[in-house]
C-alpha positions in Angstrom: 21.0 -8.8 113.4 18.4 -10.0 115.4 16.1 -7.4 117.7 15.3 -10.1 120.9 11.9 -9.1 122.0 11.8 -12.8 123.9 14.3 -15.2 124.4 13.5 -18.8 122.9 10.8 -20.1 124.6 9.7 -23.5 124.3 6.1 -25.2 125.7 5.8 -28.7 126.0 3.1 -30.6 126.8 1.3 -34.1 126.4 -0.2 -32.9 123.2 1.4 -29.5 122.0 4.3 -28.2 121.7 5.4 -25.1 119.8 8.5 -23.3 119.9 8.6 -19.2 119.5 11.7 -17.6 118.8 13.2 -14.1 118.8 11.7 -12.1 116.2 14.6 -11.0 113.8 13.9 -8.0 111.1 13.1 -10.7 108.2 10.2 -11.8 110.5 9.3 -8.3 110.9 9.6 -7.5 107.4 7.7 -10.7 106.7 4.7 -9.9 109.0 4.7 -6.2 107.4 4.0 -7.6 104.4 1.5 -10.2 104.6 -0.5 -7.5 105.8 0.3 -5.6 102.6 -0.8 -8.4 100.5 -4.0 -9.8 102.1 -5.1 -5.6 102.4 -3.8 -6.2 98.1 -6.2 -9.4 98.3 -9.4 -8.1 99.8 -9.1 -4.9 96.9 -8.7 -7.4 94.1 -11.6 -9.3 95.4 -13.7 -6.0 96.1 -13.2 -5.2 92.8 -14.4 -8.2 91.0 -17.4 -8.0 93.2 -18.5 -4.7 92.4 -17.9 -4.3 88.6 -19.8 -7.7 88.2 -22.5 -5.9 90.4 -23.4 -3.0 89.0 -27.4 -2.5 88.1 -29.0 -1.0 85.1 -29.6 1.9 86.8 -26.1 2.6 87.8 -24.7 1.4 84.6 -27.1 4.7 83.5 -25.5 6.7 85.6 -22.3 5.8 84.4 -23.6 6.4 80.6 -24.3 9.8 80.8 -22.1 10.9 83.6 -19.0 13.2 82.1 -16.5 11.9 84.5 -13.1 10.1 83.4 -13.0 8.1 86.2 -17.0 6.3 84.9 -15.6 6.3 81.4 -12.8 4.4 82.4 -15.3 2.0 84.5 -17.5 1.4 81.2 -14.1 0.6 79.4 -13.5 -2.5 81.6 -16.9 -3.5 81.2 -17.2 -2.9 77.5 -14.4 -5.8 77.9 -15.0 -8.3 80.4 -12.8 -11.0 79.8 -9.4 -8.7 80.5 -11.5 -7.5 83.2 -11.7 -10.3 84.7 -8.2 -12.4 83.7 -6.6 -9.4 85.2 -8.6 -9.4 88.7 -7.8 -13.8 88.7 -3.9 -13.7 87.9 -3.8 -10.7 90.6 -5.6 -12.5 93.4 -3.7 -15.5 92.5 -0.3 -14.2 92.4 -1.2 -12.1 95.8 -2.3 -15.0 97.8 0.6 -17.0 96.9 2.6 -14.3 98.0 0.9 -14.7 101.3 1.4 -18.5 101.8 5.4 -18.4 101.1 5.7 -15.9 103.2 3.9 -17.4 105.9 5.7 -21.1 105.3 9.1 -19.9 104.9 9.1 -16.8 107.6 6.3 -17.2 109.8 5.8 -20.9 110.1 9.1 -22.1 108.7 12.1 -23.9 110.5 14.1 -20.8 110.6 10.5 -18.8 111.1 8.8 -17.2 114.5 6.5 -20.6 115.2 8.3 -24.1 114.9 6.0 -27.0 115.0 8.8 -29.7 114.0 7.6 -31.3 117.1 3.8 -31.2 116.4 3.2 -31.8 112.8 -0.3 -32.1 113.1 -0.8 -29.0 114.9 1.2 -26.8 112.4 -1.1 -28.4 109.6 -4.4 -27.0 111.3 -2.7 -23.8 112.4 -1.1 -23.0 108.7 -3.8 -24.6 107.0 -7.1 -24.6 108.4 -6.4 -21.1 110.4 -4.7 -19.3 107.9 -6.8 -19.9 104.9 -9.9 -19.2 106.8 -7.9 -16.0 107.6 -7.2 -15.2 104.2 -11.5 -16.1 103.1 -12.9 -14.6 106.1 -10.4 -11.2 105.3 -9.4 -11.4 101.7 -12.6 -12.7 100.2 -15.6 -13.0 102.1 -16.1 -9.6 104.0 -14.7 -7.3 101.0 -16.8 -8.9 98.7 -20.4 -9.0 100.6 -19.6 -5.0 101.1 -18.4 -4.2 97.3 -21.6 -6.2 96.4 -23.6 -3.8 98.6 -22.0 -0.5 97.5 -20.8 -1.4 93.8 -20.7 1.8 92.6 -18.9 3.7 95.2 -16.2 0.9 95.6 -15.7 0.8 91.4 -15.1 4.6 91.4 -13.0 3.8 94.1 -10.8 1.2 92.9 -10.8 2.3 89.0 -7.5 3.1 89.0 -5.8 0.2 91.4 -7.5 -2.0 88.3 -5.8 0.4 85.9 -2.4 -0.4 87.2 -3.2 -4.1 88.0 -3.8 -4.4 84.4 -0.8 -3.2 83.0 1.2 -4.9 85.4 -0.2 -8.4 84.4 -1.4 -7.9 80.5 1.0 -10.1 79.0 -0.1 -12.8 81.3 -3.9 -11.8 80.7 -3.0 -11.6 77.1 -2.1 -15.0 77.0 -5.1 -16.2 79.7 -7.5 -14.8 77.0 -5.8 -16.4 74.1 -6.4 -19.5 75.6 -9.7 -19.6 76.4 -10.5 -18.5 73.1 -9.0 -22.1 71.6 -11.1 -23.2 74.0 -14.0 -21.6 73.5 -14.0 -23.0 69.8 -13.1 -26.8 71.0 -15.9 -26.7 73.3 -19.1 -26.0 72.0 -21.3 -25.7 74.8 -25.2 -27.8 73.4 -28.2 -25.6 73.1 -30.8 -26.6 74.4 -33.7 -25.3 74.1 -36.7 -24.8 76.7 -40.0 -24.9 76.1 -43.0 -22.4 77.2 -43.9 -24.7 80.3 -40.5 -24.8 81.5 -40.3 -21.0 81.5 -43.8 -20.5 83.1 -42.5 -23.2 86.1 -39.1 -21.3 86.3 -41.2 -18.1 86.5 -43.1 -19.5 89.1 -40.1 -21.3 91.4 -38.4 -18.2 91.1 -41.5 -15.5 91.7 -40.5 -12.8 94.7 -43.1 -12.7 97.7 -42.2 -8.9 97.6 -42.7 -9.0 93.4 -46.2 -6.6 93.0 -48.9 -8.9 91.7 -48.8 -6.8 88.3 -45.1 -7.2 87.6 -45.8 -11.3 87.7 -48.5 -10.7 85.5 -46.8 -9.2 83.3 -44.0 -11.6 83.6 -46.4 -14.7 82.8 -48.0 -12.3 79.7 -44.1 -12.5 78.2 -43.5 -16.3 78.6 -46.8 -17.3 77.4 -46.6 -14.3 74.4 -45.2 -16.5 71.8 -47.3 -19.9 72.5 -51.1 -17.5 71.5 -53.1 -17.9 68.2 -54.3 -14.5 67.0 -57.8 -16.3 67.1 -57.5 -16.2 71.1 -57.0 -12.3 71.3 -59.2 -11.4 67.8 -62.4 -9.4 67.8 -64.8 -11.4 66.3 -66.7 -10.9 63.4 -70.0 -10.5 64.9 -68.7 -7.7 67.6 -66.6 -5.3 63.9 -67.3 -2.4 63.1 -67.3 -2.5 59.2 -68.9 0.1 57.4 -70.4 -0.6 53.5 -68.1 0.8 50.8 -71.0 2.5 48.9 -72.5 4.6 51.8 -72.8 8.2 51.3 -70.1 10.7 53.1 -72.5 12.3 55.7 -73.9 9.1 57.0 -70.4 7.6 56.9 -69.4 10.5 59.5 -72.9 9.9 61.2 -71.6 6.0 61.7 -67.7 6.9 62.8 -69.2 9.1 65.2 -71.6 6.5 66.6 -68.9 3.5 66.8 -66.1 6.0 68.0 -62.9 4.1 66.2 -60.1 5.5 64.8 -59.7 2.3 62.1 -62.8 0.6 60.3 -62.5 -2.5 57.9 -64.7 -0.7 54.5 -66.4 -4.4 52.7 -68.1 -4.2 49.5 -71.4 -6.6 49.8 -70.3 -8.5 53.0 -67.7 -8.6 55.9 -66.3 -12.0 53.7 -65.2 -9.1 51.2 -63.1 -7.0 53.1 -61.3 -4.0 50.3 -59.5 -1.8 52.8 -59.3 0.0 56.2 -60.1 4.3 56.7 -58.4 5.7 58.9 -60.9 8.6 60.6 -57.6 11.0 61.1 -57.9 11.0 57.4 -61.4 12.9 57.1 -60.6 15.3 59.4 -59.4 18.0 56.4 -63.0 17.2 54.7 -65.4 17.4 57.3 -67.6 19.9 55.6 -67.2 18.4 51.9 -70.7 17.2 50.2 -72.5 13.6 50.6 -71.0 12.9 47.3 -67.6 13.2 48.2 -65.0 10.3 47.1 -64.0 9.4 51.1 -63.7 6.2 49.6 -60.2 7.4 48.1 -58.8 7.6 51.5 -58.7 4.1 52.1 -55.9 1.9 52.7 -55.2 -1.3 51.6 -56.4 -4.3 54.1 -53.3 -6.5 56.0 -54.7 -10.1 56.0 -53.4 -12.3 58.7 -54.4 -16.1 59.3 -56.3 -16.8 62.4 -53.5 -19.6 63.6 -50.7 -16.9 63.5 -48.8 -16.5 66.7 -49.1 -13.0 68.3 -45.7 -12.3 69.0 -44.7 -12.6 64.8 -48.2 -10.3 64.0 -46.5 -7.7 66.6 -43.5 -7.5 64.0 -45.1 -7.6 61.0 -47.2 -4.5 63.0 -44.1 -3.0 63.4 -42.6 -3.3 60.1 -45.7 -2.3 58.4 -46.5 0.3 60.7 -50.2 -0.1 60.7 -52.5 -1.1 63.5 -55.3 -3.4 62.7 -55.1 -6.9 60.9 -58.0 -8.1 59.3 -58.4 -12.0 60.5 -59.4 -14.4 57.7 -60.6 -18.5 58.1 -59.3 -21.3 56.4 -61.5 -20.1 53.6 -60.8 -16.8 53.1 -63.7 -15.6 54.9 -63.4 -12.9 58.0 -63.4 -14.0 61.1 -63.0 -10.9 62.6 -60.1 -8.1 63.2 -57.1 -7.8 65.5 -55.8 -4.3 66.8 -52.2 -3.5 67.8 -53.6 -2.7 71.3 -55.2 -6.5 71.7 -51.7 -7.8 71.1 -50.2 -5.4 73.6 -52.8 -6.4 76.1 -51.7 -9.8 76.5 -48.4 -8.7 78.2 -49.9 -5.9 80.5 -53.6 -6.3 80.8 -56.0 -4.4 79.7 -56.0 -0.9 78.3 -58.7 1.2 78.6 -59.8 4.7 76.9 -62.3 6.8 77.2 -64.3 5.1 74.7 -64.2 1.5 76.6 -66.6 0.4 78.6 -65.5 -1.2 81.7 -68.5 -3.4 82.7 -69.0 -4.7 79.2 -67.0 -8.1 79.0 -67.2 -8.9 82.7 -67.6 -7.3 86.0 -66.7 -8.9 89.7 -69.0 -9.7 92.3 -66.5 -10.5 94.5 -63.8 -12.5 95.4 -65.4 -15.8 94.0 -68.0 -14.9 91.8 -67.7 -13.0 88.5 -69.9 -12.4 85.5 -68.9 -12.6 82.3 -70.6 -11.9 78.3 -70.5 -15.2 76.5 -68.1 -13.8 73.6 -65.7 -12.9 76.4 -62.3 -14.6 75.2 -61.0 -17.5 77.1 -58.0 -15.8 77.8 -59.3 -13.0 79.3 -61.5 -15.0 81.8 -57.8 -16.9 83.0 -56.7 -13.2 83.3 -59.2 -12.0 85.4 -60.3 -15.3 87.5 -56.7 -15.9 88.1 -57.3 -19.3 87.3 -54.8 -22.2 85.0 -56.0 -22.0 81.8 -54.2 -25.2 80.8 -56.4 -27.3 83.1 -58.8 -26.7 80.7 -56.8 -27.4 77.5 -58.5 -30.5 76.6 -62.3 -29.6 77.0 -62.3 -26.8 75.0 -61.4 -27.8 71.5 -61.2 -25.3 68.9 -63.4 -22.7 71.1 -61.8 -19.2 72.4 -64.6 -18.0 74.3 -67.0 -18.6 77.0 -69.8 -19.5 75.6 -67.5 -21.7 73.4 -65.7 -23.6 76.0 -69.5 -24.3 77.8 -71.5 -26.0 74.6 -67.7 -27.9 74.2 -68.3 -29.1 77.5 -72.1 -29.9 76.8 -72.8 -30.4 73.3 -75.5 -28.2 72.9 -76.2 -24.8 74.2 -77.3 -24.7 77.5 -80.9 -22.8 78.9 -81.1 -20.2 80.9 -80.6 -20.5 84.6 -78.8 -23.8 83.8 -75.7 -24.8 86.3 -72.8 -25.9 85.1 -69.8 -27.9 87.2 -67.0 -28.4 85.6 -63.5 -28.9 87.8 -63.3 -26.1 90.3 -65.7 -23.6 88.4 -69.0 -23.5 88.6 -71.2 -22.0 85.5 -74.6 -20.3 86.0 -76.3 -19.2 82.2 -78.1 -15.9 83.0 -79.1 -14.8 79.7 -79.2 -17.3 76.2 -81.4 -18.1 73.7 -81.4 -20.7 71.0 -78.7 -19.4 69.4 -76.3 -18.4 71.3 -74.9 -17.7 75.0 -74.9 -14.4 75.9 -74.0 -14.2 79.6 -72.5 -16.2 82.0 -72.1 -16.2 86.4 -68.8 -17.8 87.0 -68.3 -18.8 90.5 -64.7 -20.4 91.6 -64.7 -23.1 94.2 -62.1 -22.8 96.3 -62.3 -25.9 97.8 -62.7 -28.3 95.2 -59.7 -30.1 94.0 
């Protein structure tokens, strides 16, 4: 039976022409539920949204939360692919609901609009209109608020993905199954990306809002696994070594002088290197003779080769367990030692205690102008200058410091008071003699190219 609410009414014009008829209780019916499925649509599509949104911190909160309903959440996200099959065939089989519906009752010949006699407006009006309907409604505006308030909508709609799933797990059985097959037919190529790429990525992608130590940090991490140990060692000039024949109260006299915890113990020279003491060990024997046997207490040396990268001696540190890697030359000779806390440094900067003295490897004049000890390493004085080390790659050679990188660039050591120009830095020698550089003005020119 048909409930009139209009007789049939027909417009004509030049252009358009669409007839409305009587609404009948299939329309009604039909109309009632297209509503019911693009309300069905929009939760689907919430629901992907949010349980693909969730951050670290609230997938914490879920962790150690005791509530069923966040247990159940972790479930579906301990197994994403039913996650998401279920959440596709749903929003699939929903929105097809929606468009036979709408061709056979709404926009049909028998339906409440009849565009027989304007084709081309019923294929903007059921096309165009009602799929940006069923976007702007079913996908868009549930999505850019689940995305917003992940959490909250998950709890929310934990158990409407409960029931989708066992509605449609046959179907996302098989969905899964497939993929699988095709998974192992398609092998997607590796490729793999070097330390540049990842420093340019890092860059492209860096967040005006990102704090300037976070991208520090960030740039320590990409360029971790591209550093020699030589460019973070202390060299042999600046250890602390202590003679294995010494007696025990001028041992304690040096430890307490030097303030380290570890010191390399040689017999004869630093080249001879026979094990490391740890001062924690002496602390039971602090009142024991001068002839006491401290040299008992030492621990056997952990050789490393000067071109080893940093991020496999931070490994071996934490296999081993140990702290401080004596660094050896081609030879076999030291060329100095390398701490647990130098490798660390080169991700988040430096670390101080209260036995480091701030001032002694460089201190800032101001924005421009820095100065610097010779031995200060090269990678330090990119750190703190904030300038590209890589522009000066090629002049530096086999050098890792300062002074290194300057008699590189000059062939000789330079005098006092010299100036040196080289790209946008200019050098100024305050202090050498004719052996060595000892400290160095370093003034950035901004303007220069």
């Amino acid at each position: 039976m048909d409930v009139s609410i209009s007789s049939l009414l027909v417009c004509t014009a030049p252009l358009i022409s669409i007839v409305i008829k009587s609404f009948s209780v299939s329309i009604i019916l039909a109309m009632v539920s297209i509503v019911i499925l693009l309300v069905l649509v929009s939760l689907v599509s919430a629901a992907e949204s949010a349980f693909f949104s969730l951050t670290p911190t609230e997938m914490e909160e879920l962790k150690i939360s005791d509530s069923k309903t966040d247990e159940k959440i972790l479930s579906f996200i301990d197994a994403p692919k039913r996650l998401l099959a279920t959440l596709l065939i749903s929003v699939n089989f929903l929105s097809i609901g929606i468009v036979i519906l709408n061709s056979t009752f709404i926009f049909g010949n028998d339906g409440l609009f009849d565009f027989s006699q304007n084709p081309l407006l019923g294929f903007v009006v059921q096309v165009v209109l009602i799929t940006f309907l069923i976007l702007l409604v079913g996908e868009v505006t549930p999505k850019i608020y689940a995305t917003q308030n992940a959490l909250s909508v998950t709890r929310l709609l934990v158990y409407f993905v409960k029931f989708l799933q066992g509605i449609f797990y046959p179907i996302s059985s098989f969905l899964i199954f497939s993929t699988s097959i095709l998974d192992r037919l398609i092998k997607p190529k590796s490729r793999q990306i070097s330390v540049d790429e990842l420093s340019q990525a890092l860059d492209l992608t860096s967040d005006e809002h990102l704090p300037d130590e976070d991208h520090k940090i960030l740039q320590g991490i990409v360029k971790f696994g591209n550093t020699d140990v030589k460019q973070i060692m202390k060299p042999r000039i600046d250890v602390s070594a202590f003679e294995y024949g010494i007696g025990f109260k001028q041992l304690l006299t040096n430890i307490t002088n030097c303030g380290f915890s570890r010191l390399p113990i040689y017999k004869g020279t630093l080249d001879n290197i026979v094990g490391v003491l740890y001062t924690k060990d002496l602390l039971q024997n602090l009142n024991n003779a001068d002839d006491f046997k401290w040299q008992t207490m030492i621990r056997p040396p952990f050789y490393v080769p000067e071109n080893k990268k940093i991020d496999d001696l931070l490994r071996e540190f934490q296999h081993k367990k140990i702290h401080l890697a004596v660094v050896v030359d081609e030879y076999g000779g030291t060329s100095g030692i390398v701490t647990f806390e130098d490798v660390i440094e080169e991700i988040v900067g430096e670390i101080n205690d209260e036995f480091d003295d701030d001032e002694l490897t460089y201190s800032k004049l101001d924005e421009n102008n820095y100065v610097f000890e010779g031995k200060a390493h090269l990678n330090d004085v990119y750190r703190v200058t904030e300038i590209n080390g890589e522009d000066y790659e090629d002049a530096k050679g086999e050098a890792d410091t300062l002074a290194g990188l300057l008699i590189e660039i000059e062939g000789r050591i330079p005098s006092k008071n010299e100036k040196i120009k080289f790209k946008n830095l200019l050098f100024t020698i305050e202090s050498a003699d004719n052996r060595r550089i000892k400290r160095v003005k370093i003034t950035v020119l901004k303007n220069e190219n």
